[in-house]
Structures are given as structure tokens and as C-alpha cells.
KEMI-830171 format. One line per 4 residues: number of its first residue (from 0); their letters; for each residue x, y, z of N, C-alpha, C, O. Coordinates in steps of 0.05 Angstrom, whole numbers, plus 5000, padded with zeros to 4 digits. Example, Ala and Ser with C-alpha at 12.3 -4.5 7.8 and 13.67 -1.06 7.14 Angstrom:
<recs>
0	AS	5264,4886,5156,5246,4910,5156,5264,4934,5156,5285,4934,5169  5257,4955,5142,5273,4979,5143,5258,5001,5157,5268,5023,5161
</recs>
This chain:
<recs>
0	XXXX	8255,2206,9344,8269,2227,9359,8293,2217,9374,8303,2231,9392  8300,2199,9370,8320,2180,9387,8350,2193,9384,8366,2185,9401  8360,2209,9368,8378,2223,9373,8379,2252,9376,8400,2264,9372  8357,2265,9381,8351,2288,9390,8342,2291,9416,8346,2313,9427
4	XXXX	8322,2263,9434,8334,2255,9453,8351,2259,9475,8349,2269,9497  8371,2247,9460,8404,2239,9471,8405,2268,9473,8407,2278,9496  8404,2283,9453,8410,2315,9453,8400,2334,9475,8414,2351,9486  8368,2328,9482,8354,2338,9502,8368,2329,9528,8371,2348,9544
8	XXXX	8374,2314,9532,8377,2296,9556,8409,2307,9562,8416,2302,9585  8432,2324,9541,8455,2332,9554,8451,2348,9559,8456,2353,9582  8436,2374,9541,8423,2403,9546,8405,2408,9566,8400,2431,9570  8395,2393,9579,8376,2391,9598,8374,2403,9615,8355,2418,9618
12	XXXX	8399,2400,9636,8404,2419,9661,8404,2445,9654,8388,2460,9664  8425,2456,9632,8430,2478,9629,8408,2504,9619,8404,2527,9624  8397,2483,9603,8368,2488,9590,8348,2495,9608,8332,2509,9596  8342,2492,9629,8327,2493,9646,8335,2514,9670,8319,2528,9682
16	XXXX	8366,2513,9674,8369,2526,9692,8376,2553,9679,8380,2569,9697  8379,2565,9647,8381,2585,9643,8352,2595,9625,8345,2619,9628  8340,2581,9610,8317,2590,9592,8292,2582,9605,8280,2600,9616  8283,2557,9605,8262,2546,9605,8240,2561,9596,8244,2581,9582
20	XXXX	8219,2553,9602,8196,2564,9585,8172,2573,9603,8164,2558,9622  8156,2607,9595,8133,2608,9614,8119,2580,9622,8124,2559,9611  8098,2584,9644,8087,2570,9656,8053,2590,9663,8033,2576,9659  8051,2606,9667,8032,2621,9681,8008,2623,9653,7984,2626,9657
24	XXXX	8017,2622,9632,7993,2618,9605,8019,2606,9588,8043,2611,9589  7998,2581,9568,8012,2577,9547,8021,2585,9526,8006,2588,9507  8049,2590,9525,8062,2600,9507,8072,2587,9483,8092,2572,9486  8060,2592,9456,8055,2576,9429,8092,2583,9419,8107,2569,9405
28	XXXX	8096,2603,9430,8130,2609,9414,8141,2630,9431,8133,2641,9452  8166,2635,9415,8177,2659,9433,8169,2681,9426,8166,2682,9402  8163,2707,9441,8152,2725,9436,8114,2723,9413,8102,2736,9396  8110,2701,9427,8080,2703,9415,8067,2711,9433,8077,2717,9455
32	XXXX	8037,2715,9426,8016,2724,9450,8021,2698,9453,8031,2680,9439  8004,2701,9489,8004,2674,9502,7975,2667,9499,7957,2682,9491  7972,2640,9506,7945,2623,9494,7927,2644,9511,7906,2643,9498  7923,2663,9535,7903,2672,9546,7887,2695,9527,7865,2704,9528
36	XXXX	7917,2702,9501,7905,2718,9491,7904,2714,9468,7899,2733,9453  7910,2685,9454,7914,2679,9420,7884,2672,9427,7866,2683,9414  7875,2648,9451,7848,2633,9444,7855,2619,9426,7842,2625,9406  7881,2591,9422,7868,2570,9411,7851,2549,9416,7831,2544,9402
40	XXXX	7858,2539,9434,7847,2517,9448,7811,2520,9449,7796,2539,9453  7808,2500,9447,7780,2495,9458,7779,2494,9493,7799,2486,9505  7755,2502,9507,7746,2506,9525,7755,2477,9537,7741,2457,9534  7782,2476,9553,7792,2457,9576,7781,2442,9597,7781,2418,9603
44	XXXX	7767,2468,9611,7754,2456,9638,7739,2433,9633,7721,2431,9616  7751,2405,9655,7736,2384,9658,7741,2368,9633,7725,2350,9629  7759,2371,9616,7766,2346,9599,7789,2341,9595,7802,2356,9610  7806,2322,9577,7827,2310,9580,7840,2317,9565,7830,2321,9544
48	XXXX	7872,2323,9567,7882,2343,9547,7913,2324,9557,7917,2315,9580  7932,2322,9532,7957,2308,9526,7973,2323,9511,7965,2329,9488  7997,2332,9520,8025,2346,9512,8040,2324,9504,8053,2311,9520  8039,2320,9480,8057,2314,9468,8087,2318,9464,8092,2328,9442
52	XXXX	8107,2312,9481,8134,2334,9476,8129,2344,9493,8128,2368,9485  8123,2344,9517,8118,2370,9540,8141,2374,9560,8138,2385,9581  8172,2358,9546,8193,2377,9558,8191,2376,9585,8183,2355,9595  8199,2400,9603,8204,2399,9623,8179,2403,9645,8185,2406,9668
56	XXXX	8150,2403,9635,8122,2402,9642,8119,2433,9646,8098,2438,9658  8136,2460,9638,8125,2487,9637,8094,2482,9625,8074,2489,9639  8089,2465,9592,8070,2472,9583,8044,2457,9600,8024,2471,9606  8045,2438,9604,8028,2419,9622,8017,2436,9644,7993,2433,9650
60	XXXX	8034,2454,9659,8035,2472,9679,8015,2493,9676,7995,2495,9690  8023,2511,9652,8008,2523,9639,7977,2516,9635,7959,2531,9641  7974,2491,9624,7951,2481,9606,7937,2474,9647,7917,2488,9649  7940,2465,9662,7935,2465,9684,7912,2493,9699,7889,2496,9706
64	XXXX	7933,2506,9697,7910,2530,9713,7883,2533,9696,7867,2549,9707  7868,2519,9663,7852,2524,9646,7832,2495,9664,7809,2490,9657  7840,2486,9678,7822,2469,9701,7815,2440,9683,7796,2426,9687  7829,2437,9669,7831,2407,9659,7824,2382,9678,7838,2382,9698
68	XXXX	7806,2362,9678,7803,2346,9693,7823,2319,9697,7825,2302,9714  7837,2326,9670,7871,2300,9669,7890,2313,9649,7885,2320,9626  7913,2314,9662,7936,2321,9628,7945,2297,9638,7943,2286,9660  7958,2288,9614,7978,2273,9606,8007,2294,9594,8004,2318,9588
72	XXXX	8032,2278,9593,8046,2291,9587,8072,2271,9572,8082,2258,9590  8087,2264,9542,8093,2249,9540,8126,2269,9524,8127,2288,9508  8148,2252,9538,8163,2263,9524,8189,2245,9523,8196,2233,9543  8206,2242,9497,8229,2225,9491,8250,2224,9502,8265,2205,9501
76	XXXX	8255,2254,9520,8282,2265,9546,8276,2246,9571,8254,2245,9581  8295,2234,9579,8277,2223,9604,8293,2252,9624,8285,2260,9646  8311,2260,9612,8318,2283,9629,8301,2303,9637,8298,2315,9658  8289,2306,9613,8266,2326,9606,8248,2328,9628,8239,2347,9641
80	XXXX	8243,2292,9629,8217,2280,9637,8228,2287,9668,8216,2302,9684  8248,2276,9672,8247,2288,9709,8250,2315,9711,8243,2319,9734  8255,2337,9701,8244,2362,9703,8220,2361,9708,8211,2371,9728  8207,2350,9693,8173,2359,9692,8160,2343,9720,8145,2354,9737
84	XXXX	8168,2322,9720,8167,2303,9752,8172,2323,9770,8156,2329,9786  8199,2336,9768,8208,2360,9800,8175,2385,9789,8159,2393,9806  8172,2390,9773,8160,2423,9773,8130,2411,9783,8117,2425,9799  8120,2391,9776,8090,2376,9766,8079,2364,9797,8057,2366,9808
88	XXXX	8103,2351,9804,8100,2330,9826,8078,2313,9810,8082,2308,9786  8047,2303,9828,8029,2286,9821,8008,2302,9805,7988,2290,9796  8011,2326,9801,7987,2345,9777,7982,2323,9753,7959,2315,9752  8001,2312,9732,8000,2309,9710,8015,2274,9709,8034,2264,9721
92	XXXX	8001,2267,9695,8009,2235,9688,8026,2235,9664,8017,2235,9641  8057,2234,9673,8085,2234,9663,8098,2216,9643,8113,2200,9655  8097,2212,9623,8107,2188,9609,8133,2194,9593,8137,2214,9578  8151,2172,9599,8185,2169,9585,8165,2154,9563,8152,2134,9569
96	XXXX	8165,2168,9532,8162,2154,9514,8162,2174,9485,8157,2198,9485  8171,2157,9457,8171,2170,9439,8137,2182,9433,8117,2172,9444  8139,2208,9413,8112,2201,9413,8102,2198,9384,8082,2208,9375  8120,2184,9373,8101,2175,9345,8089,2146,9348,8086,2131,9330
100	XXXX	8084,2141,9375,8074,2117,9379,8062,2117,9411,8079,2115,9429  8031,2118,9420,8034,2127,9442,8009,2102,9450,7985,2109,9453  8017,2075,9454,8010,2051,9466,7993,2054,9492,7970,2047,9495  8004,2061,9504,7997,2079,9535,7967,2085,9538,7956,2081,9559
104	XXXX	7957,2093,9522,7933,2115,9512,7911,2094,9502,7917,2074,9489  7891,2099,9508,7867,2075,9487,7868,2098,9472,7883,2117,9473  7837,2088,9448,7830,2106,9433,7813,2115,9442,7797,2101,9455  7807,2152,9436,7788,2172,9435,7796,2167,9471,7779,2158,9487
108	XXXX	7817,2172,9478,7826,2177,9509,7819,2205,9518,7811,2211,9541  7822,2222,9497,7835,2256,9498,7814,2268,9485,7805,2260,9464  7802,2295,9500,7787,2322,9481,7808,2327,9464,7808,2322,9440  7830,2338,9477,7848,2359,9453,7879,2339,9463,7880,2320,9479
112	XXXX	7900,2350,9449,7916,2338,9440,7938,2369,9436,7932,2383,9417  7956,2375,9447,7974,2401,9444,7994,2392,9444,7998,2371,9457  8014,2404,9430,8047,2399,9421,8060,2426,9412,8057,2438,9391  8077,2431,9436,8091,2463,9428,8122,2456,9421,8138,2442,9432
116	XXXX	8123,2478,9391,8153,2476,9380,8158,2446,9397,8165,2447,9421  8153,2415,9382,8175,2400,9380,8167,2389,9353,8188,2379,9346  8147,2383,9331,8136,2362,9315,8161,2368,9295,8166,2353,9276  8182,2400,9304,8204,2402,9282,8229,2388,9288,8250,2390,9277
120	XXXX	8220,2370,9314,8248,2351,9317,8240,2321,9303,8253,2301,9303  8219,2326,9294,8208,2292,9283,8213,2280,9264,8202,2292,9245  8222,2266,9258,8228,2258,9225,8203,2253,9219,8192,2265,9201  8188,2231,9235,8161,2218,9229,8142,2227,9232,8127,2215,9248
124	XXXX	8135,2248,9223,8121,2263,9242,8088,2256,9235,8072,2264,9251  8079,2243,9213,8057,2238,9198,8052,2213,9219,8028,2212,9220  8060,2194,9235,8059,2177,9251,8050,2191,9277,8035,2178,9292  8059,2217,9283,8051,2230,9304,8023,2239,9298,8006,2236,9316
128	XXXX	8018,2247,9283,7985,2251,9276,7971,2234,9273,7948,2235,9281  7980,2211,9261,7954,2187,9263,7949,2180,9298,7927,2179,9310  7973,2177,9309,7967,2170,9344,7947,2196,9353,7925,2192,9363  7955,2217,9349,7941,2251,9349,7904,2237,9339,7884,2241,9351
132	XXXX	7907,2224,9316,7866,2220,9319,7871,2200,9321,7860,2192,9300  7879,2184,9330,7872,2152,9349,7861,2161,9379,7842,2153,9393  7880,2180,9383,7873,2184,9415,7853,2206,9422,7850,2209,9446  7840,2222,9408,7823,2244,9406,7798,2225,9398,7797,2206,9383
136	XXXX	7776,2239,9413,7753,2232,9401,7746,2240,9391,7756,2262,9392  7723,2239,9372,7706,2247,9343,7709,2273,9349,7712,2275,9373  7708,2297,9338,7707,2329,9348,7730,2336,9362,7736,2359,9367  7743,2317,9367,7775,2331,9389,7786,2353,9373,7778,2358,9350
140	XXXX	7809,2368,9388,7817,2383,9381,7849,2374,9388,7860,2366,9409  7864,2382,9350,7894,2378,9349,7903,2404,9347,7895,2418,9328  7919,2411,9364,7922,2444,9365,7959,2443,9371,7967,2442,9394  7978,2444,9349,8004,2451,9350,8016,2480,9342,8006,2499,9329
144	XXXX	8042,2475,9357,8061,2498,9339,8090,2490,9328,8107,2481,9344  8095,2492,9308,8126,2486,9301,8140,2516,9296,8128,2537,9294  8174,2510,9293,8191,2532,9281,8183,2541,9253,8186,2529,9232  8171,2567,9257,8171,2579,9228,8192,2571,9208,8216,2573,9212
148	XXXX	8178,2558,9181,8197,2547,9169,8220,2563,9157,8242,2555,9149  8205,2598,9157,8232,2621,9140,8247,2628,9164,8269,2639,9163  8229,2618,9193,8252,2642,9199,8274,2615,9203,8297,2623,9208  8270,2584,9202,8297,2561,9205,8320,2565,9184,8342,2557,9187
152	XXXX	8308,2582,9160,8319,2578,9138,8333,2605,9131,8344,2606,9109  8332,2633,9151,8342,2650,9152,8367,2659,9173,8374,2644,9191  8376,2681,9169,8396,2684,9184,8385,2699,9203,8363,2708,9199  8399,2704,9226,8394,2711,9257,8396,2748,9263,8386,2765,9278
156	XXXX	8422,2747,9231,8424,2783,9239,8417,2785,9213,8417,2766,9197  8408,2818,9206,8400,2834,9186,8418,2837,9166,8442,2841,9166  8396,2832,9144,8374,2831,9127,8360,2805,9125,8341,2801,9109  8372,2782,9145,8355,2756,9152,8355,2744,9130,8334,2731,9124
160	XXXX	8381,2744,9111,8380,2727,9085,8379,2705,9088,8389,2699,9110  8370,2681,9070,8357,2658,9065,8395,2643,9068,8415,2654,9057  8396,2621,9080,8422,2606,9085,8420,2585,9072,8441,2574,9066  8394,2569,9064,8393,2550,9052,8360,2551,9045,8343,2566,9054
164	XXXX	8360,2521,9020,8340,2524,9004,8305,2528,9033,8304,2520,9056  8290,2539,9022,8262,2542,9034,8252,2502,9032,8242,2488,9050  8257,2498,9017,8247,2471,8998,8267,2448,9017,8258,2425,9018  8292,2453,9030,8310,2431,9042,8299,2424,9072,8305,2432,9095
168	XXXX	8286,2410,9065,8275,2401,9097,8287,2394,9122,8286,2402,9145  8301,2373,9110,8312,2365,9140,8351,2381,9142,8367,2383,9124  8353,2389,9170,8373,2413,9165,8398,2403,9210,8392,2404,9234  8414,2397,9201,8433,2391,9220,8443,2417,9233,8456,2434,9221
172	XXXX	8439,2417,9252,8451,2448,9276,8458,2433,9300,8454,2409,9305  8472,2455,9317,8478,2448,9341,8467,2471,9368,8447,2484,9362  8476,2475,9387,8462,2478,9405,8474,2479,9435,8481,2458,9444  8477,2498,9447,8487,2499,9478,8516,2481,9475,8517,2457,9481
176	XXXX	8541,2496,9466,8560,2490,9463,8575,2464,9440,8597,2454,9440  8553,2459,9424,8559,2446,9398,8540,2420,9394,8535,2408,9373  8530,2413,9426,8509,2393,9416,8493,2386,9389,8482,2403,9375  8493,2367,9386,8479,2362,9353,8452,2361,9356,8444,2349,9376
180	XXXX	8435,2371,9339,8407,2360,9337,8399,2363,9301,8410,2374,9282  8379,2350,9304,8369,2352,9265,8341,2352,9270,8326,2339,9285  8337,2373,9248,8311,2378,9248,8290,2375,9225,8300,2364,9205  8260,2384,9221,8254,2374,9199,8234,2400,9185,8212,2392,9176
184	XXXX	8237,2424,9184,8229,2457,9176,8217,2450,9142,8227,2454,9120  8185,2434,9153,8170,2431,9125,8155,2454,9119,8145,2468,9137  8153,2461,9088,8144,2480,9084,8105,2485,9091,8088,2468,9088  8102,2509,9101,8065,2508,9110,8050,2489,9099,8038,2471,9112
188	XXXX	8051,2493,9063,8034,2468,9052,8040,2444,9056,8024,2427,9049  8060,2439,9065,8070,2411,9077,8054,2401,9094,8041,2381,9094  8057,2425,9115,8052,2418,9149,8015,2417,9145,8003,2400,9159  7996,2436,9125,7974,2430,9115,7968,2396,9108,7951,2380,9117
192	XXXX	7986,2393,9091,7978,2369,9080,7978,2348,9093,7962,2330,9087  7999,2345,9117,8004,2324,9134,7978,2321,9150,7963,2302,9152  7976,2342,9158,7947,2344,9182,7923,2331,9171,7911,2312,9181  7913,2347,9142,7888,2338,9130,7894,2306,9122,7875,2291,9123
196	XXXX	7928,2293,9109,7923,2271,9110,7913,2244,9136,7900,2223,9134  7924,2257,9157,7919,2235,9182,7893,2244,9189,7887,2233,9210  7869,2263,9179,7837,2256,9169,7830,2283,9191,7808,2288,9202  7853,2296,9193,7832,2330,9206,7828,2345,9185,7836,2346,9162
200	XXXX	7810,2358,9200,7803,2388,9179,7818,2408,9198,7813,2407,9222  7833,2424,9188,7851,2451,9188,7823,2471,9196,7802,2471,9184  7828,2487,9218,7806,2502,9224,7830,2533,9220,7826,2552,9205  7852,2529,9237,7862,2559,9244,7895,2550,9237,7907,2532,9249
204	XXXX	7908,2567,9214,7938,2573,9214,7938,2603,9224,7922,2620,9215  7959,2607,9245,7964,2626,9249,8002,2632,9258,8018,2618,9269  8003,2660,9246,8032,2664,9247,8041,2692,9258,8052,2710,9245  8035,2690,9286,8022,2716,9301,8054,2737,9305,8076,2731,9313
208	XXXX	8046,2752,9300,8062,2781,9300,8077,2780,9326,8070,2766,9346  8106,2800,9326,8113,2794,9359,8095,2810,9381,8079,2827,9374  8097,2805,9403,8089,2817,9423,8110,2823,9445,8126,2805,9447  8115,2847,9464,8129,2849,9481,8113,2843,9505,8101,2859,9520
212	XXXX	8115,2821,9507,8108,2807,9544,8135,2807,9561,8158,2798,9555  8124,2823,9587,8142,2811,9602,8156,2791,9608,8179,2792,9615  8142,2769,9606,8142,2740,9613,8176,2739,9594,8196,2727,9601  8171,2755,9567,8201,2747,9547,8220,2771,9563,8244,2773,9566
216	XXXX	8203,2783,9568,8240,2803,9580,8253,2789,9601,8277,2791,9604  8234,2773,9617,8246,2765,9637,8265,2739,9638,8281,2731,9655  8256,2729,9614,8263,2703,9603,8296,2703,9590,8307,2724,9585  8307,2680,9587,8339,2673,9577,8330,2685,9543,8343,2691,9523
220	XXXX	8303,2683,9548,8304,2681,9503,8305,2709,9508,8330,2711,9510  8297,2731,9512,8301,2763,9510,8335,2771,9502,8347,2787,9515  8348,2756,9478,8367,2764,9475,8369,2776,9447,8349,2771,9434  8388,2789,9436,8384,2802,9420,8417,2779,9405,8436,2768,9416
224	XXXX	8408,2781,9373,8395,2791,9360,8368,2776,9347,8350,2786,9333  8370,2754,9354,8342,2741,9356,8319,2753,9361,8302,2756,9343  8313,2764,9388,8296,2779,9388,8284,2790,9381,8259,2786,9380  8297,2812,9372,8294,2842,9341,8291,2814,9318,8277,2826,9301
228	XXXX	8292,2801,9312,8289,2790,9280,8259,2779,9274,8247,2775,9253  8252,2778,9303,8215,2769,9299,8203,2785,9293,8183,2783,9280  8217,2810,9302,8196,2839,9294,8197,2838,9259,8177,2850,9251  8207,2831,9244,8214,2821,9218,8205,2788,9206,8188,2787,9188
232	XXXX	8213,2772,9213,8207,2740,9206,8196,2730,9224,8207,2730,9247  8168,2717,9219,8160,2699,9233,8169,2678,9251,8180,2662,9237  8171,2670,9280,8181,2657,9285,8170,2627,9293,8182,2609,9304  8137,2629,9281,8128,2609,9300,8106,2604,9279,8100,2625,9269
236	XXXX	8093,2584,9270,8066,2575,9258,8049,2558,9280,8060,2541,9295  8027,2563,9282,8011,2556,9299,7981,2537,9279,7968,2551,9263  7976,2520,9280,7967,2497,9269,7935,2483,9294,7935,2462,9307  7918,2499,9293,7889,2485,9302,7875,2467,9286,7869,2475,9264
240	XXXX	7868,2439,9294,7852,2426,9275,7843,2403,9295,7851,2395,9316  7813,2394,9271,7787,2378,9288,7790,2353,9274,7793,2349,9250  7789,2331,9298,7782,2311,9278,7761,2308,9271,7742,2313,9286  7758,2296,9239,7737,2296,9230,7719,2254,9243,7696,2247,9236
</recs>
């Protein structure tokens, strides 16, 4: 993630001071139900739970009020990372680090293991899942979400036609005034295969319908024409799985 990074880390301020992301329940995408009402996660209270990618610590925040007895929180922005330092203070144990490699951590450290919309900034991302059951113990729970791969590969206004192949994975955009980032929009059976190869079993795909929460009207994402296009294309895949 080392040049997406660099990317987080210019967008950062702005990013934060105009969008950022709920905090009050975890939110798997934009305009999804929030975790109080999808129910992925396994039952929190009193065990150890790690955000992978947890950005500016909204999600850590979130995953917090479910009475966790430790989060961890690991992310490649160190910009990012002091956001989450100002919002967190001493709640959550903060780490500047990539995370297809998470040293830091023994093994079977973690019950569950959560990562919202980033595993689509990863090139490596099959490295992020082997650390994902290194650090989970036997029964843990790996519970992600990435960018729906049609709606990366569609257009923003109507009829949401296809801009490039479904099949072209890795795809170069920019961002908050031209910033670069590159991304990696694998297709479902992909994102299937990756998981069951680093030795989980796939319990729940889900690719939940929009919802109108407040939480999005109130939010920088409530903009149109994005908005309106979820009511149409998926915008979010949601990925539960156990290690075996």
C-alpha cells in the first residue's frame, strides 16, 4: 500500500474534515445498514478484535461501544493514524504499519479480525489474509468489506454503463483534486477464492440493498449522483469468514 499511503496521508485533512465516516455503529459501506442492524460480527464483548486499515479510528470507535475488552488498530497513513490518535486518545492500541505483514501481533492474538472498504487498495492482498489466520485463533472470525467490484467498473450517472473490463483488476483513479491512487476491484469469485485459500471457510457474502440512514444524509457522502446509483448497483460486498 506504500503508494496509496502517500495518497492517504495528502487527502487526509480534507478527508476528514469534510466526509469521514460514522462512528456510533459500524458502517460496512456507504449507505449500507449499519453493523447494529446487518449482525455480522460475532458477539464482541470481552474479546480482542483488530481493524485492519482503520483509517482515521471512526471504525475502532464504532467497534468500541460492542464492549470489546482490546482493539487494536493498524493502518499505512501515518496521517490517518494521527486522526485516529486525536478521536481514540488511549481507547485503542494504534499502530503506523502496512498490514500485509503484522509482526506486532503473536499468533491467535485476536477473536475477530475486521477491515472496512480498504483490502481494495491492496495489491497483496492474499498476504493480508494469511496474517488475518496467523493472528485469529482456531474459530476466529474474518469479517471484511471491499468496493463492489460492478459498481468500480461502472459509471456514476445513468444507465451506470460498464467503463472498463469486469475481468481488469487493477484500475488507476484519482481523488480530492487529482490525487493518485490504484486499486485492485477482484471479481466475487476471486475475493471467494482468496479467503478459502489462506484456510477460512466463507460463512456469509453479502451485498446489502441501500438504506436511507440518517447517519448518510448527514454525512459529505449524501451527494448525488452517487447516491441515487446504489439504489441501482451495488456498492459494497461484505465477506464473513471462520478460520478453520
Amino acid at each position: 500500500m506504500s503508494d496509496n499511503s502517500e495518497s492517504w496521508n495528502q487527502i487526509s485533512a480534507e478527508y476528514q474534515a469534510g466526509r469521514g465516516w460514522p462512528t456510533e455503529s459500524l458502517a460496512w459501506g456507504i449507505r449500507c445498514p449499519l453493523e447494529n442492524e446487518l449482525r455480522v460480527l460475532d458477539e464482541v464483548r470481552d474479546k480482542r478484535v483488530v481493524v485492519l486499515g482503520c483509517g482515521g479510528g471512526q471504525d475502532c470507535m464504532a467497534i468500541s461501544h460492542l464492549g470489546p475488552a482490546y482493539i487494536a488498530g493498524v493502518d499505512a497513513s501515518e496521517a490517518q493514524i494521527q486522526h485516529a490518535r486525536r478521536l481514540l486518545g488511549c481507547k485503542v492500541h494504534l499502530v503506523h504499519h502496512e498490514i500485509e505483514t503484522l509482526p506486532m501481533f503473536e499468533d491467535g492474538a485476536f477473536d475477530v479480525v475486521v477491515s472496512v472498504h480498504v483490502l481494495s487498495y491492496v495489491r497483496e492482498v492474499a498476504a493480508v489474509f494469511r496474517e488475518a489466520w496467523r493472528v485469529l485463533k482456531p474459530g476466529g472470525q474474518l469479517a471484511f468489506s471491499v468496493h463492489h467490484p460492478v459498481d468500480a467498473v461502472t459509471t456514476d450517472d445513468p444507465p451506470y454503463c460498464f467503463t472498463q473490463s469486469y475481468f481488469q483488476v487493477e484500475t488507476e483513479w484519482s481523488w480530492f483534486g487529482g490525487t493518485p491512487f490504484r486499486s485492485w476491484h477482484r471479481p466475487l469469485t476471486e475475493w471467494f477464492r482468496l479467503v478459502r485459500e489462506a484456510g477460512f471457510e466463507v460463512e456469509r457474502m453479502l451485498e446489502p440493498p441501500p438504506v436511507d440512514l440518517e447517519v448518510w444524509r448527514r454525512s459529505g457522502w449524501n451527494a448525488e449522483p452517487y447516491y441515487s446509483k446504489l439504489n441501482t448497483v451495488p456498492g459494497t460486498l461484505i465477506v464473513s469468514a471462520r478460520r478453520r
